[in-house]
VOMARLUM-239825 format. One record per atom (N, C-alpha, C, O): atom name; y, z, x. Coordinates in Angstrom, 2 decimals. Layout:
<r><atom>CA</atom><c2>Y</c2><c3>Z</c3><c1>X</c1></r>
...
//
This chain:
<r><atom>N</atom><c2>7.04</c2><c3>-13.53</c3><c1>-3.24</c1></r>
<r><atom>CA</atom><c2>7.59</c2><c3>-12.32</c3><c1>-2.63</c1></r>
<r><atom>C</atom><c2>7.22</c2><c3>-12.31</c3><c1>-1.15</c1></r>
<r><atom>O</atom><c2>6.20</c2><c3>-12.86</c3><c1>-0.74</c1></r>
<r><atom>N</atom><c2>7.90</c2><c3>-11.79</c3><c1>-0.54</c1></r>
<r><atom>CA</atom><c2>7.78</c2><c3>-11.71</c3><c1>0.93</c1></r>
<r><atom>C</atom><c2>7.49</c2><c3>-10.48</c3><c1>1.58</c1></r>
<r><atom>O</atom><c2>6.86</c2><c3>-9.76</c3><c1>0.80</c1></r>
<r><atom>N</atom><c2>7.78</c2><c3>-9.73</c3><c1>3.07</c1></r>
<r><atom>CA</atom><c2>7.20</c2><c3>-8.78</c3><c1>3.52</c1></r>
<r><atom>C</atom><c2>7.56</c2><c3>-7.34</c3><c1>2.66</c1></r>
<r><atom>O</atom><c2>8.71</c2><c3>-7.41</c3><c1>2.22</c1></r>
<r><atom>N</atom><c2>7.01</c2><c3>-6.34</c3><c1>2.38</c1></r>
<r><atom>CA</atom><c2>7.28</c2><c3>-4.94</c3><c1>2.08</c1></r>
<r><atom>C</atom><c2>7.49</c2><c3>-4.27</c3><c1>2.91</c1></r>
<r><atom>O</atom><c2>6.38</c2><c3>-4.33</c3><c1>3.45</c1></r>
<r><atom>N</atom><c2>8.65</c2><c3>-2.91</c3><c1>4.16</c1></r>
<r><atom>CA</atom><c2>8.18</c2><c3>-2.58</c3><c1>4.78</c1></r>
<r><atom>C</atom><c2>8.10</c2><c3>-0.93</c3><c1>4.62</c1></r>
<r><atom>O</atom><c2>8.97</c2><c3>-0.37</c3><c1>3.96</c1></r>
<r><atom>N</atom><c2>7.28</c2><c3>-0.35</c3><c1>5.11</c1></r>
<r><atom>CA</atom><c2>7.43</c2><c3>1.04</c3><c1>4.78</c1></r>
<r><atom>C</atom><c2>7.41</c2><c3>2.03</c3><c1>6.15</c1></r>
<r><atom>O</atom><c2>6.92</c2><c3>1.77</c3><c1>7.25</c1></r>
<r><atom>N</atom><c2>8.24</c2><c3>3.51</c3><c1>5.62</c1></r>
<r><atom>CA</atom><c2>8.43</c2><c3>4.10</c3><c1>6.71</c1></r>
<r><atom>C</atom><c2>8.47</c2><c3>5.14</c3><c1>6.54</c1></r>
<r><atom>O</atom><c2>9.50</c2><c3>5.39</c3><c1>5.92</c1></r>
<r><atom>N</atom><c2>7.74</c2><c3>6.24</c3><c1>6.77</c1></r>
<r><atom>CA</atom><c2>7.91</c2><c3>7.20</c3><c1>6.74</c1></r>
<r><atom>C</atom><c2>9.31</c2><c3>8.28</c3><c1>7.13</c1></r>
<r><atom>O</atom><c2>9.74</c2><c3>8.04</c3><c1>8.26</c1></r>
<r><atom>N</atom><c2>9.77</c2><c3>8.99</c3><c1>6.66</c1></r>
<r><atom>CA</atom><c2>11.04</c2><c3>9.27</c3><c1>7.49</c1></r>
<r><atom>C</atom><c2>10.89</c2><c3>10.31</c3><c1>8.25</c1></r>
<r><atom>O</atom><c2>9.79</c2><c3>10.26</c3><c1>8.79</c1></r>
<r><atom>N</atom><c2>11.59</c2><c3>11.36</c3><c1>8.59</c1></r>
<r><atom>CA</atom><c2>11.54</c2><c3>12.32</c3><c1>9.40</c1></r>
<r><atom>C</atom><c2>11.19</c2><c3>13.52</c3><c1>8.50</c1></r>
<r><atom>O</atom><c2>10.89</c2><c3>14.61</c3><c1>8.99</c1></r>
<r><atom>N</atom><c2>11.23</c2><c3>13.27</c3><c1>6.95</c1></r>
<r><atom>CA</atom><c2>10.93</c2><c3>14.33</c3><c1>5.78</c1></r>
<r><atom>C</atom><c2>9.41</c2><c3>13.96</c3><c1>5.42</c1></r>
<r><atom>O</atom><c2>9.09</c2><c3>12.82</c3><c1>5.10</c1></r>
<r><atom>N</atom><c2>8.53</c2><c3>14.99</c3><c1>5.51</c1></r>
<r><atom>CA</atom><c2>7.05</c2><c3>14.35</c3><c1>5.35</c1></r>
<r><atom>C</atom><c2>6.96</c2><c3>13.98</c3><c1>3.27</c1></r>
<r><atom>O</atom><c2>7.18</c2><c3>14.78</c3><c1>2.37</c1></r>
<r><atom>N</atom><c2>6.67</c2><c3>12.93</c3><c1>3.20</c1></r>
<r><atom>CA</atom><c2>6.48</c2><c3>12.44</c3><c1>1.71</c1></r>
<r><atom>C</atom><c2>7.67</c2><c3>11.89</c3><c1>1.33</c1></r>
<r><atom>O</atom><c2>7.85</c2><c3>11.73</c3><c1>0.12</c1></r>
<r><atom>N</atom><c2>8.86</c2><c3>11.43</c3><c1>2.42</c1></r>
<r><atom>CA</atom><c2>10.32</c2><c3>10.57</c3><c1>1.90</c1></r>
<r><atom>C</atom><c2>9.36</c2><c3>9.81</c3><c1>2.39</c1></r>
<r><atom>O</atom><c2>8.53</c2><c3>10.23</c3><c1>3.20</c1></r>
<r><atom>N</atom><c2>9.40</c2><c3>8.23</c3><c1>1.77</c1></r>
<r><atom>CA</atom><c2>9.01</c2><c3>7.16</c3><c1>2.26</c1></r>
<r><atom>C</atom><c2>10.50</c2><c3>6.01</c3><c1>2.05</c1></r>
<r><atom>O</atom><c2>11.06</c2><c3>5.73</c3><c1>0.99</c1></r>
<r><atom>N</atom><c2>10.76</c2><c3>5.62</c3><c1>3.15</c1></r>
<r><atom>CA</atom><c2>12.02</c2><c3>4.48</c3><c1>3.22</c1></r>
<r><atom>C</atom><c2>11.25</c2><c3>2.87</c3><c1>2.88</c1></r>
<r><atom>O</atom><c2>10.59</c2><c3>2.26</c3><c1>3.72</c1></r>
<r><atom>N</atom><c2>11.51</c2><c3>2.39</c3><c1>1.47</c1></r>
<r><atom>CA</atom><c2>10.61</c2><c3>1.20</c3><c1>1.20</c1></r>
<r><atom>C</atom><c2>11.45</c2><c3>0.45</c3><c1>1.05</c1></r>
<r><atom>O</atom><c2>12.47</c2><c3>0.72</c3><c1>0.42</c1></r>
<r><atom>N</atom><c2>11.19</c2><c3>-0.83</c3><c1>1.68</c1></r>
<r><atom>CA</atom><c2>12.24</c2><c3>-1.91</c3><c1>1.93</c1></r>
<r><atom>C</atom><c2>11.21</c2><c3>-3.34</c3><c1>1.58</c1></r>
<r><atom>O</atom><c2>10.17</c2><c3>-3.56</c3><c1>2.20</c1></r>
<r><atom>N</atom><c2>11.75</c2><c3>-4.26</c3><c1>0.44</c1></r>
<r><atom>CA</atom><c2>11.17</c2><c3>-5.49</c3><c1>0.04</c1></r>
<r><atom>C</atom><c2>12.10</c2><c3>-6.72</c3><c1>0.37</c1></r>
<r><atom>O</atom><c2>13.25</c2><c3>-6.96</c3><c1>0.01</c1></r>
<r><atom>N</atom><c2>11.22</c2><c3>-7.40</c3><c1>1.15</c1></r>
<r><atom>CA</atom><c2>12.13</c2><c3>-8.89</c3><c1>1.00</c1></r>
<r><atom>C</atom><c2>11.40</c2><c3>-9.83</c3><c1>0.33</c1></r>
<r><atom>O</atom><c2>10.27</c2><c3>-9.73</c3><c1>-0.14</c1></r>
<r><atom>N</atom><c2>12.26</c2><c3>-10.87</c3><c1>0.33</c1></r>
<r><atom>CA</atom><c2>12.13</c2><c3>-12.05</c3><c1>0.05</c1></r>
<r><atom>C</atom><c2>11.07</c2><c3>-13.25</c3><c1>1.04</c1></r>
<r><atom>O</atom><c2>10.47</c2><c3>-12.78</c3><c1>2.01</c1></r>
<r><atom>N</atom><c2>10.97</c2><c3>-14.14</c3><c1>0.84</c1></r>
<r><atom>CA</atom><c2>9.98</c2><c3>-14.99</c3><c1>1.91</c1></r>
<r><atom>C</atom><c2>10.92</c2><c3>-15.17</c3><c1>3.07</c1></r>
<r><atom>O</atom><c2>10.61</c2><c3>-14.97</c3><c1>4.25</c1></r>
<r><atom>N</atom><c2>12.04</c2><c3>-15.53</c3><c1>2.66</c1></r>
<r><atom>CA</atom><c2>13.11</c2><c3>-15.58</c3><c1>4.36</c1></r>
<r><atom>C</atom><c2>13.29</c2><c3>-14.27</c3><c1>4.65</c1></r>
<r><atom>O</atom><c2>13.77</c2><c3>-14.15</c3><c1>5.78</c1></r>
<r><atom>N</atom><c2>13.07</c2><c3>-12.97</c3><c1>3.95</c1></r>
<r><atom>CA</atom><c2>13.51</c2><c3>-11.91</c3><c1>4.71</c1></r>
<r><atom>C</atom><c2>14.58</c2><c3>-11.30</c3><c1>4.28</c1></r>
<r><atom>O</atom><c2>15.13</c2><c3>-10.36</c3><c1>4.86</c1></r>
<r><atom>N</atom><c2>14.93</c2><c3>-11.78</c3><c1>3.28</c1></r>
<r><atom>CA</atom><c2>16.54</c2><c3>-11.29</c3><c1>2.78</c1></r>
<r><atom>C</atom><c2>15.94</c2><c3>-10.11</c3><c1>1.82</c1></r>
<r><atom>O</atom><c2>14.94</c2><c3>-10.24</c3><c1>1.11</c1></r>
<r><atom>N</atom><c2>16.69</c2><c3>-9.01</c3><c1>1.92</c1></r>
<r><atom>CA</atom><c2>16.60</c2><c3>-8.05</c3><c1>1.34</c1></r>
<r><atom>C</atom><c2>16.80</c2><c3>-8.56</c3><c1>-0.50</c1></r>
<r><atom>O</atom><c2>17.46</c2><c3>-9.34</c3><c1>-1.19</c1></r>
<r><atom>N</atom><c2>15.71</c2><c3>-7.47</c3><c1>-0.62</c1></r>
<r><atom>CA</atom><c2>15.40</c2><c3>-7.44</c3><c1>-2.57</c1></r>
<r><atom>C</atom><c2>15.52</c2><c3>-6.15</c3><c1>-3.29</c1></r>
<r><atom>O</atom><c2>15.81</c2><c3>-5.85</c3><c1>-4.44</c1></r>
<r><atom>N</atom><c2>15.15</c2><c3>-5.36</c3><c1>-2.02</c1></r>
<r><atom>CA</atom><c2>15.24</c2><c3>-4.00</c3><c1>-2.84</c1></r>
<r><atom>C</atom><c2>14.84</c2><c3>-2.98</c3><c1>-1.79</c1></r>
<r><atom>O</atom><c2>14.02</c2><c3>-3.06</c3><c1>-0.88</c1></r>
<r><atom>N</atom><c2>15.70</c2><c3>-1.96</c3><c1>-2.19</c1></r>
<r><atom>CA</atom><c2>15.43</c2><c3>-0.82</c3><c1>-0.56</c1></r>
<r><atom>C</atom><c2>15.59</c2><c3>0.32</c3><c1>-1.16</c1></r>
<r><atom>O</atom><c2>16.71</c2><c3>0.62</c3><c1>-1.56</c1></r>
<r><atom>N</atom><c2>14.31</c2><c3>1.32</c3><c1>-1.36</c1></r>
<r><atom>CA</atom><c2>14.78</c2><c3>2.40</c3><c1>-2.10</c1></r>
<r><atom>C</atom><c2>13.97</c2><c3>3.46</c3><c1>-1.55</c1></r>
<r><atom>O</atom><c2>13.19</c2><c3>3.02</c3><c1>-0.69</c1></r>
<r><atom>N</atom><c2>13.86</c2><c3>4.92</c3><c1>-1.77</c1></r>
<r><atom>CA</atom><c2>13.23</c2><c3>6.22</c3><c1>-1.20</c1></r>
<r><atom>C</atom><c2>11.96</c2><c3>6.08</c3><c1>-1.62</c1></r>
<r><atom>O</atom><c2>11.54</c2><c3>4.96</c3><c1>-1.34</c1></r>
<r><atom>N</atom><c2>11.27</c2><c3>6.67</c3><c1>-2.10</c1></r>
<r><atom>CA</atom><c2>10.29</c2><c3>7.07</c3><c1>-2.65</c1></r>
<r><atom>C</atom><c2>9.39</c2><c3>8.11</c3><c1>-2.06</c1></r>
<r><atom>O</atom><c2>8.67</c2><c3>7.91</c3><c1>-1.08</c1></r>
<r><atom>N</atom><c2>9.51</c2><c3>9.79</c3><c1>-3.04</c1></r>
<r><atom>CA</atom><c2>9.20</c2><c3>10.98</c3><c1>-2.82</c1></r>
<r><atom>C</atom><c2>7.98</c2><c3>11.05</c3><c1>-3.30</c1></r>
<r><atom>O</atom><c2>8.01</c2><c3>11.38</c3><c1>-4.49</c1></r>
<r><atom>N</atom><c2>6.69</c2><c3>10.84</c3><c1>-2.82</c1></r>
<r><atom>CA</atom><c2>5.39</c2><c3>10.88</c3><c1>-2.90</c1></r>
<r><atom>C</atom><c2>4.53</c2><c3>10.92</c3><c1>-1.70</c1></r>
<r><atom>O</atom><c2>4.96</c2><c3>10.85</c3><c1>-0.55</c1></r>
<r><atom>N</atom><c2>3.19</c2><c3>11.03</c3><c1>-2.07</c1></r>
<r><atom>CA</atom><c2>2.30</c2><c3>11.13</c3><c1>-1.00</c1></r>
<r><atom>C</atom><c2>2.03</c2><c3>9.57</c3><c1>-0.13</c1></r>
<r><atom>O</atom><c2>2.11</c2><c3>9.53</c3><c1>1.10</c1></r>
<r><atom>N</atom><c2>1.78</c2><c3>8.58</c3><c1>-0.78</c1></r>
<r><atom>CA</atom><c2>1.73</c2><c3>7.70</c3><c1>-0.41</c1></r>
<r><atom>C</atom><c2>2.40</c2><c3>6.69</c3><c1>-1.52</c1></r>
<r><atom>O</atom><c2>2.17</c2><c3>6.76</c3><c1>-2.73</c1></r>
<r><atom>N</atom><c2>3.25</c2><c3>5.74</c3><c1>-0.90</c1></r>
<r><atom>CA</atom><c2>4.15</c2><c3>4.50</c3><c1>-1.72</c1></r>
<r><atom>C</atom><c2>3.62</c2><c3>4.00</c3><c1>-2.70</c1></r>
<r><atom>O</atom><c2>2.43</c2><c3>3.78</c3><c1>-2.47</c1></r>
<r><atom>N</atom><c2>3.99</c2><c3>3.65</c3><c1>-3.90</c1></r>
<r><atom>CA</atom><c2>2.90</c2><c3>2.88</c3><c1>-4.74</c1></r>
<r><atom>C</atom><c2>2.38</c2><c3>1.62</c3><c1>-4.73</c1></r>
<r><atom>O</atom><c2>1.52</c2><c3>1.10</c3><c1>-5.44</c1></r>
<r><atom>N</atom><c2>3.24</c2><c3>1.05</c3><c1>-3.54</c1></r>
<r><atom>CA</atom><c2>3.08</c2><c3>-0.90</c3><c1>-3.60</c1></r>
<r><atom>C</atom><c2>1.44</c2><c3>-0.31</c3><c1>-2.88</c1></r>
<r><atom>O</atom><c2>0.52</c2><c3>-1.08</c3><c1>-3.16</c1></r>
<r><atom>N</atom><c2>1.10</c2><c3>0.78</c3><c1>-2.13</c1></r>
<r><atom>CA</atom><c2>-0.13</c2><c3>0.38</c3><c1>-1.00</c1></r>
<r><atom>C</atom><c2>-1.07</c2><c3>1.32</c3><c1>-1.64</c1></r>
<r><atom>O</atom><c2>-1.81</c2><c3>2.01</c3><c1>-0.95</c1></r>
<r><atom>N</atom><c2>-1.09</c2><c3>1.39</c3><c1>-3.13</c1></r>
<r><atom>CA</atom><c2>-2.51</c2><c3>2.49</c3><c1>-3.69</c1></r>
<r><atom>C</atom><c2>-3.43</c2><c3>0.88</c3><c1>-4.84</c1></r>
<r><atom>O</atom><c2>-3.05</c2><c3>0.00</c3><c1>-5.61</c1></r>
<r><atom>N</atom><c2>-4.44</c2><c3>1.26</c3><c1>-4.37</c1></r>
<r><atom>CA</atom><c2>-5.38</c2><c3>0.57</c3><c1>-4.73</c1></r>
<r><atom>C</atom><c2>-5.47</c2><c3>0.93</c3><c1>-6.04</c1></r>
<r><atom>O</atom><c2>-4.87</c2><c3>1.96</c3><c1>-6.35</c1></r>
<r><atom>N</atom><c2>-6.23</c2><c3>0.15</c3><c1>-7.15</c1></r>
<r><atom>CA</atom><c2>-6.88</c2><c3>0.56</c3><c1>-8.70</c1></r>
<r><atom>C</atom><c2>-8.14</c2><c3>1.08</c3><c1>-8.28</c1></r>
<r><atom>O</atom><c2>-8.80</c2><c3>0.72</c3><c1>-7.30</c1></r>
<r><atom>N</atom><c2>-8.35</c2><c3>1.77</c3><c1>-8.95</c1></r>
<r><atom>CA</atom><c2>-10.02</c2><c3>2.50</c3><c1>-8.68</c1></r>
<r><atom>C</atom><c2>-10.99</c2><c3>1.52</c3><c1>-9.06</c1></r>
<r><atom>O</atom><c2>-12.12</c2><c3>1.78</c3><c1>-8.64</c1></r>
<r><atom>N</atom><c2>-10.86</c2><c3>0.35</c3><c1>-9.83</c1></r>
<r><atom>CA</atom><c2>-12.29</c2><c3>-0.31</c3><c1>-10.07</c1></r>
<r><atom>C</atom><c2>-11.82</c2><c3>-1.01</c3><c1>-9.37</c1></r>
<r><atom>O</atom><c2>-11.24</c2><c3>-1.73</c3><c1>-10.18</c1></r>
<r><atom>N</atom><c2>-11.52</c2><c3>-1.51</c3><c1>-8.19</c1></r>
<r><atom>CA</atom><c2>-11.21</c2><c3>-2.27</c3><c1>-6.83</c1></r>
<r><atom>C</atom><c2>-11.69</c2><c3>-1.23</c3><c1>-5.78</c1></r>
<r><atom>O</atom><c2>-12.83</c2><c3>-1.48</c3><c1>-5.41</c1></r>
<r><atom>N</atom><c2>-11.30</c2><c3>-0.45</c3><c1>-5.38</c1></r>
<r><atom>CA</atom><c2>-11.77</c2><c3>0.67</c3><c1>-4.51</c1></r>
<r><atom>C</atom><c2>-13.56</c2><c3>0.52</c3><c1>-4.93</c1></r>
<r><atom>O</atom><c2>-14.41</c2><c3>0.45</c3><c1>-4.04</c1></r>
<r><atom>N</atom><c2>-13.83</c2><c3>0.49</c3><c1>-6.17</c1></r>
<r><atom>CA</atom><c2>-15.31</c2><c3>0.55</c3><c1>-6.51</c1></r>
<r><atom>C</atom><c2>-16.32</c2><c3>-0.63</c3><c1>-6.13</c1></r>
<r><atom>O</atom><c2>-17.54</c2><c3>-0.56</c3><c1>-5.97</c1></r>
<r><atom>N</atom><c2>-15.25</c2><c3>-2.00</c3><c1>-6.00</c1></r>
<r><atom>CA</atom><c2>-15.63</c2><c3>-2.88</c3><c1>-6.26</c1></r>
<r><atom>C</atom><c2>-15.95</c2><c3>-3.49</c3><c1>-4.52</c1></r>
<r><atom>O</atom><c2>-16.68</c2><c3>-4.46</c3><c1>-4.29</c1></r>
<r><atom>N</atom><c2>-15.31</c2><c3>-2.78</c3><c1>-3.56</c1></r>
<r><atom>CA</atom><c2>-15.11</c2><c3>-3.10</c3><c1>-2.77</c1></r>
<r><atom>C</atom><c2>-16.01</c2><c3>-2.47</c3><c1>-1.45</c1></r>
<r><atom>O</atom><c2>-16.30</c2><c3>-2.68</c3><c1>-0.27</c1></r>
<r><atom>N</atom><c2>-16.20</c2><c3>-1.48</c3><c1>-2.65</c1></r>
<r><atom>CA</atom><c2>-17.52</c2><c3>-0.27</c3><c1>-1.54</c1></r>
<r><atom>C</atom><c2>-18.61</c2><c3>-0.65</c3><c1>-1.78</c1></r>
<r><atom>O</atom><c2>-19.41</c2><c3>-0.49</c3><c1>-0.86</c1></r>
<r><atom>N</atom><c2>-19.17</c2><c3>-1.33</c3><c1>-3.15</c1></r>
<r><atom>CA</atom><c2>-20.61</c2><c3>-1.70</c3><c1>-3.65</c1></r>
<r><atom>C</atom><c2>-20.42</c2><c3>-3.25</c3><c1>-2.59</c1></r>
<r><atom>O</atom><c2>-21.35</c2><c3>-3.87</c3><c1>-2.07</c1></r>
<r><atom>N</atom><c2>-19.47</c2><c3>-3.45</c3><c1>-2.53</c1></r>
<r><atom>CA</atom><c2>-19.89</c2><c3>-4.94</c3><c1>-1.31</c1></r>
<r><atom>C</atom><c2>-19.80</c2><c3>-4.46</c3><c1>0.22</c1></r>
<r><atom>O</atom><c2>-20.40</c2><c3>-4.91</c3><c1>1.20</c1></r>
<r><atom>N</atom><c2>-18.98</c2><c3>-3.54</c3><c1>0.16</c1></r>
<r><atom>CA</atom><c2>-19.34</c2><c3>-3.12</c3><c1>1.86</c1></r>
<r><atom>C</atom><c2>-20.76</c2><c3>-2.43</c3><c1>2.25</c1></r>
<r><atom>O</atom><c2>-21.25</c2><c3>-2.47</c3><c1>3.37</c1></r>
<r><atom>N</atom><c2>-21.39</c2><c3>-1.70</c3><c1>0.96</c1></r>
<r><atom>CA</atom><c2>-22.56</c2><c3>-1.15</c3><c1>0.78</c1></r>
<r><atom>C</atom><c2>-23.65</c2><c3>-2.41</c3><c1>1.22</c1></r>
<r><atom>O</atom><c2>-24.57</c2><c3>-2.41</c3><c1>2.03</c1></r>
<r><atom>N</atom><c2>-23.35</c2><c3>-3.03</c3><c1>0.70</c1></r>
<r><atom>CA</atom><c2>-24.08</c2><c3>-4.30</c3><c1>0.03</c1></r>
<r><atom>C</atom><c2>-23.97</c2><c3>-5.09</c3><c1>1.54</c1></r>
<r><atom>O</atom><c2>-25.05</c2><c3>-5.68</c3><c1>1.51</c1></r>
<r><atom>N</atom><c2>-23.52</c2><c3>-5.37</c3><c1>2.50</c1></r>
<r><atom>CA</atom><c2>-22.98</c2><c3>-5.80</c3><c1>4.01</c1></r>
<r><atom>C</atom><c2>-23.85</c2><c3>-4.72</c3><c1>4.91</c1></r>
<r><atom>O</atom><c2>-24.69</c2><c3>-5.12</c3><c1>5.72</c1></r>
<r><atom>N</atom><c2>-23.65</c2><c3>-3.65</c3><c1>4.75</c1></r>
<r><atom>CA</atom><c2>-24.49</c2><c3>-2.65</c3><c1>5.86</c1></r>
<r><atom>C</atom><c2>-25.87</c2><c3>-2.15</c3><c1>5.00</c1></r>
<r><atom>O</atom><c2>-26.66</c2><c3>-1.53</c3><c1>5.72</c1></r>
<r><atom>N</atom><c2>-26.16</c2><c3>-2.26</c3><c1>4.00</c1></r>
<r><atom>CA</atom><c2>-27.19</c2><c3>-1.96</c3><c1>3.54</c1></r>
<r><atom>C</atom><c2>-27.19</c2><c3>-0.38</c3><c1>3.86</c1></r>
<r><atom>O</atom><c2>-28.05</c2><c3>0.19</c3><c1>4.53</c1></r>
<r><atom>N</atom><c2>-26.31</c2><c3>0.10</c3><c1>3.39</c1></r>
<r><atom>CA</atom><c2>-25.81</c2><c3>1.30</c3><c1>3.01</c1></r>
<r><atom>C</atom><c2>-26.13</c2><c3>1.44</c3><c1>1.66</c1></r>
<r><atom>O</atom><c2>-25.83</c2><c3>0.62</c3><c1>0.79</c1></r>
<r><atom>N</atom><c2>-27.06</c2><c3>3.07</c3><c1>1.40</c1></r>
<r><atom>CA</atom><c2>-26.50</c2><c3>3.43</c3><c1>-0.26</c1></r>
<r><atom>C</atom><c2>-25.39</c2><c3>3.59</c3><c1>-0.94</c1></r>
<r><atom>O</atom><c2>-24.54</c2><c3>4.18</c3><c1>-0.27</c1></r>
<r><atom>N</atom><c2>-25.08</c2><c3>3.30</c3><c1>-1.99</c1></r>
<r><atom>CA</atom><c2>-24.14</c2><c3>3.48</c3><c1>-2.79</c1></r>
<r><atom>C</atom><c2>-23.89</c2><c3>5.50</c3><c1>-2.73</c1></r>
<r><atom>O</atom><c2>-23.02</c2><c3>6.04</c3><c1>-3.42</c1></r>
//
């Protein structure tokens, strides 16, 4: 799969989501009425997984 691009529109929570291909050729171009797009929301045991190592880098508490 190739680039995703996203855009907010002039309606706050329309998001204009556009997928290509590796050359760029369109795959799929559709609205999506939410807070944020779903291709760019993380799983929570990734979000988890990712703070106990940034923790773990600055020697920051959990």
């Amino acid at each position: 799969m190739g680039a995703s691009l996203l855009r907010e529109t002039g309606f706050a929570g329309i998001w204009w989501v556009r997928h290509e291909d590796v050359e760029g050729k369109l795959l799929c171009e559709l609205l999506e009425v939410t807070d944020v797009p779903e291709i760019v929301r993380a799983y929570r045991a990734d979000i988890e997984a990712a703070s106990a190592r940034l923790c773990g880098l600055t020697a920051l508490p959990n």
